[in-house]
N, C-alpha and C positions, 0 to 999 in steps of 0.2 A: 124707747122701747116700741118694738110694732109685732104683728102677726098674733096678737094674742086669739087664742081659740080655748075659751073654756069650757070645764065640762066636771059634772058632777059625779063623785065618787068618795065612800065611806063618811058620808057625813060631813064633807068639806069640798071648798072647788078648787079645783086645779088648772091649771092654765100650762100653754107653751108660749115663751116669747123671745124675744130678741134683744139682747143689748147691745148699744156700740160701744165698744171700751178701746180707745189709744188707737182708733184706725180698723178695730177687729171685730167682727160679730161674735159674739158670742150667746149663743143659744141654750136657755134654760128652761126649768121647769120649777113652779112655783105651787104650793098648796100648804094648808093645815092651817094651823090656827095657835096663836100663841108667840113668844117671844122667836127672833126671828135664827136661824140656823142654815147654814151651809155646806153642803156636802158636797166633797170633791171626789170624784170617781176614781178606781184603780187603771191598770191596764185596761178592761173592758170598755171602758168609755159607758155612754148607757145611750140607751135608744128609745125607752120608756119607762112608769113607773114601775120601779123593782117594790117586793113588799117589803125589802127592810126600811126604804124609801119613804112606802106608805106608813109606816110604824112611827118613825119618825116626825112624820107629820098629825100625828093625834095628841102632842104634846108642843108643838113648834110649826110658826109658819116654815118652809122647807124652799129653802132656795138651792137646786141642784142644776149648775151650768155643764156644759162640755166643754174641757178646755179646747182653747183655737188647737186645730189643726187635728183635731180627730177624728171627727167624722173625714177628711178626705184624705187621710194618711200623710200628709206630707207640713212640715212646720211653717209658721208664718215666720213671715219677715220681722225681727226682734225678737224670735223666739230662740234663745242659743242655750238656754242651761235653767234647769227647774226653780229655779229664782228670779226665773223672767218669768214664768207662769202663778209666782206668788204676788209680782207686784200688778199681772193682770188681776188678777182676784180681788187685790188690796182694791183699786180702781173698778170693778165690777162692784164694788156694795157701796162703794160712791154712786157709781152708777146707778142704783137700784134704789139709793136713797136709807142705804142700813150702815149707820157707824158703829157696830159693837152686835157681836154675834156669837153664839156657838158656832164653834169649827167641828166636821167629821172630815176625816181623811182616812179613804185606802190604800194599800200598797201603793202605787206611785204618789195617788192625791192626798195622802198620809208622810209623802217627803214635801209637800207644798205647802200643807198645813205645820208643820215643822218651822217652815220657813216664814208664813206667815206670824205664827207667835214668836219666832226670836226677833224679826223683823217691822214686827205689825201690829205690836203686843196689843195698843190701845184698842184694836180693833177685837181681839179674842178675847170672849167671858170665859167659856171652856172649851177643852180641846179635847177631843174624842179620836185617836190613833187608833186605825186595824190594821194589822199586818200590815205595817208600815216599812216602805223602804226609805233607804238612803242615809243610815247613821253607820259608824266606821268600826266592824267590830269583828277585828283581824281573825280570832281562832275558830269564827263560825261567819263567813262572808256569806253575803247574798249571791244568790245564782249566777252565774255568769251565761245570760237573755245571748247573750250574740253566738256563744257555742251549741245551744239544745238546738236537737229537730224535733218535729213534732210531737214527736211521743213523748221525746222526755222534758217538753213544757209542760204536757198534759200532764202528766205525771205530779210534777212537779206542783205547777198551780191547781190541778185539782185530786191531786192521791192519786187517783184510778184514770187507767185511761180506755175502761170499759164500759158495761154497762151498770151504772151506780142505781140507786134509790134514794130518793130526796122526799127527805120529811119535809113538810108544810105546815101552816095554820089550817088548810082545808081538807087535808090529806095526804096521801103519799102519790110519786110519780116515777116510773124509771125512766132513764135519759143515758143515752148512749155518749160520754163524757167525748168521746173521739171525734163524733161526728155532727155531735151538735152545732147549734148554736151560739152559745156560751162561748165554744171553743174559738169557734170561728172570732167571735169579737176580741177574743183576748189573743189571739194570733194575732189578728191588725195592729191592737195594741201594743206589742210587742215589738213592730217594728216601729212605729212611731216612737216608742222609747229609743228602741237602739241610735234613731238619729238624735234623740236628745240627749241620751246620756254619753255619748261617744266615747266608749267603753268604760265609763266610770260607774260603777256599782255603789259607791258612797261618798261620803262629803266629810271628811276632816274636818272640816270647819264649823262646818254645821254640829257634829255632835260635839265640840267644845263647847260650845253655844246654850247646849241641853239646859245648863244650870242657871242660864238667865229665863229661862220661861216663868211667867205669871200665872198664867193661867191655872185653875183648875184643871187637871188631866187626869184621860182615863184612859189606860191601853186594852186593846181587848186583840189576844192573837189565840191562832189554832194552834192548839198543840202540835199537832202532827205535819206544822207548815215544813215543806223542805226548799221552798222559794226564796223565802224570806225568815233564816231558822230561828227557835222559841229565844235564843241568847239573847237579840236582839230588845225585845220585849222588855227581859229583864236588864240591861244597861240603861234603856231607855226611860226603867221602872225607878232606878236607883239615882239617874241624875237629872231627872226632873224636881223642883222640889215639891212633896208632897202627892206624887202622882199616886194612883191607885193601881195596879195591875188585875186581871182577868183572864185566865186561859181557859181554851173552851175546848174540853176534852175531843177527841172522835173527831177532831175538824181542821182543815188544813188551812189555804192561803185567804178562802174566803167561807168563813166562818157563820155570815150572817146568811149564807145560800143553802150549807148544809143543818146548821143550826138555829135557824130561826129565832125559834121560842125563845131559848136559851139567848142568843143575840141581842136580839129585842131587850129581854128581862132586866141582860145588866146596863146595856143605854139608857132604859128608863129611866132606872134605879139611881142612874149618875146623876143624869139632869134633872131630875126630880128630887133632887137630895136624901134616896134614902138609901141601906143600907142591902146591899145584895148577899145570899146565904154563902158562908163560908165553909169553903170544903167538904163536901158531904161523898164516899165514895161512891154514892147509890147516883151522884147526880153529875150534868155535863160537866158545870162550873168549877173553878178554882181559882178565888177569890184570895189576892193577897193584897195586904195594906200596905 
């Protein structure tokens, strides 16, 4: 590891630093305190801590890397199919020095984490899936990322491709969904998918696979995703054994930006072992065992 630079924040320090893994740098960010976890980013990639991030980290030290080749859009050499990107990962907590972890996976970094516990089991305590892509579920397929222009990514991964309002833990903010930031990040990502998934939207193989996972699992999708639609959740929910499902009303592809609170509440509640409120219609949540 090198370049670390830390710095203190919410009661814990955080650090940026560098691994080498199989010839590759790989660049993460490291905090909190507690049994140790890993989170693998969606399309966005990340560029700093996000607060679901920091959340995260108040229950779990928080190991969140960038997979190779995101920051400069283009894949590394050995990087050919998102099961090359699990057995970097697998090898990244080698590297780090962590054999056995919490997994979080989003949309893309949620087909990783997939692959990681049918793959990697020994390594996954629990598995934490948001809007996850990559399981094969013919009468409600994932998007097809090589056909949308920009509007109807936008659309797609964040509902609105206007001007939205975003609840917080410190308040509310409006953000222009089109012209942002966010947007920007999840466009790059986008195509850096397109080179990897080289028009494959899903993995046969991989959702046979569903019913050898170990792991403790917890899916947590937005209702209103149309990226990655709610179907998926629930096969996902059904042939995991003992998985827990979570739909988070009012919230589309990334649930934990629009929904925070709500977000937060039932990841805690998982990895902490307790029981999150079931179905209430006055609330975000919809909790099914």
């Amino acid at each position: 590891m090198a370049n670390e630079h830390g710095y203190a924040g919410y009661g814990a320090q955080y650090s940026r630093a560098t691994a080498q893994v199989a010839g590759l740098a790989v660049p993460y960010l490291k905090g909190g305190y507690g049994d140790p976890l890993l989170y693998l980013h969606g399309l966005g990639g990340w560029g700093q801590w996000e607060r679901h991030i920091y959340a995260l980290a108040v229950t779990n030290t928080v190991y969140a890397p960038q997979l190779p080749g995101w920051r400069d859009g283009e894949l590394p050499e050995g990087i050919n199919a998102v099961k090359d990107y699990a057995r970097v990962m697998a090898q990244f907590l080698d590297t780090v020095g962590v054999p056995r972890c919490v997994v979080v996976g989003h949309s893309l970094g949620g087909w990783v984490a997939l692959h990681l516990a049918e793959d990697y089991a020994d390594k996954v305590s629990k598995l934490v899936l948001v809007d996850c892509m990559g399981i094969d579920v013919p009468e409600a397929p994932t998007a097809d990322l090589a056909t949308m222009d920009e509007d109807a990514f936008a659309k797609a991964a964040f509902i609105s491709t206007g001007e939205v309002l975003i609840t917080g833990d410190f308040g509310t903010l409006f953000e222009n969904v089109r012209t942002g930031p966010e947007f920007e990040k999840h466009w790059k990502g986008r195509e850096v998918a397109l080179k990897l998934l080289k028009g494959r939207t899903a993995d046969p193989a991989l959702t046979k696979g569903l019913r050898n996972i170990k792991a403790q699992t917890l899916i947590v999708w937005g209702a209103d995703d149309t990226l990655v639609p709610q179907q998926h959740a629930r096969v996902l929910a059904s042939a995991i054994p003992g998985a827990k499902l979570a739909v988070i009303k009012r919230a589309g592809h990334m649930p934990m930006r629009y929904k925070p609170e709500t977000f937060n509440r039932v990841v805690h509640d998982f990895l902490l072992g307790q029981e999150s409120v079931i179905e209430d219609p006055e609330e975000d949540l919809i909790v099914k065992q």
